[in-house]
N, C-alpha and C positions, 0 to 999 in steps of 0.2 A: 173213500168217496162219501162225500155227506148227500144223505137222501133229506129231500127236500117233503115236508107234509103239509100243503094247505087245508085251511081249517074254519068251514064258515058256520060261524057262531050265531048268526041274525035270528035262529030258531030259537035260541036258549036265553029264553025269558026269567025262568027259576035255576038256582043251584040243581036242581036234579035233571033239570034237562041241559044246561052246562056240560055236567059230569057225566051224562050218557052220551052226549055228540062226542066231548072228546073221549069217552071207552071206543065208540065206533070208528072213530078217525085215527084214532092210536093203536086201535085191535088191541083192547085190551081185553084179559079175559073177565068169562063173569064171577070171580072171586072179586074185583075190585071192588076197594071198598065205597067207593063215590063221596068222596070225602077229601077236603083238602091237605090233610098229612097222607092220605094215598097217594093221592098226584104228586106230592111231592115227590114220594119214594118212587114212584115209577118215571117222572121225568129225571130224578137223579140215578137212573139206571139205563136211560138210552146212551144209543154212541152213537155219535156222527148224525147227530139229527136237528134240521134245522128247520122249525115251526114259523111258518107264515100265518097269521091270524085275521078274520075278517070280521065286519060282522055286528061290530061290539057296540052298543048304543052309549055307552059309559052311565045308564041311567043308573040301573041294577046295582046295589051299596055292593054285594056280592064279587063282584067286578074289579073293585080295589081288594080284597081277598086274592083272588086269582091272578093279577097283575103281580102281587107281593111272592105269592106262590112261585112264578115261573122266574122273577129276579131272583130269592135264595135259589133255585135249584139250578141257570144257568152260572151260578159262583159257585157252588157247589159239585155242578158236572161239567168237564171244560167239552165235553162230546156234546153240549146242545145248544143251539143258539136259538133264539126267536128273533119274528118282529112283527109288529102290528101294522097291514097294510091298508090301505085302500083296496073295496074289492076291483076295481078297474083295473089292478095293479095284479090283478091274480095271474100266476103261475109267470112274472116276473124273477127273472134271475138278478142278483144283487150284486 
């Protein structure tokens, strides 16, 4: 069964507060590295997880980083899917 994680990002202005909403939304531990070859490695290591994402002003250059990030690793891991929703849209089943 795929567990579903909505994920509002409207707070994460800078890369490090990016990188700390999704440690907290993800439970990740505090060894990660907050960095984007971390998130890599740890979204290439979920199963059956599928990311709902809100939030996103697309100002932040930072932002095409992280988009580029979760496409290698949903090709990479067939256990995660995402999608970028509208928050209106939250906890919408697909």
């Amino acid at each position: 069964m795929t567990t579903t994680i909505t994920i509002d990002l409207s707070n994460a202005k800078t890369r490090e507060e990016l990188h700390e909403t999704l440690r907290t939304a993800l439970s990740l531990p505090d060894e990660y590295g907050m960095n984007f070859d971390a998130l890599h490695d740890v979204l290439t290591d979920l199963n059956d997880v599928h990311l709902q994402l809100y939030g996103i002003d697309g100002t932040e250059e930072f932002y095409t980083v992280f988009q580029k990030v979760l496409e290698d690793a949903a090709v990479s891991n067939n256990g995660l899917t995402y999608e970028f929703i509208d928050e209106f849209d939250y906890g919408s089943e697909e």
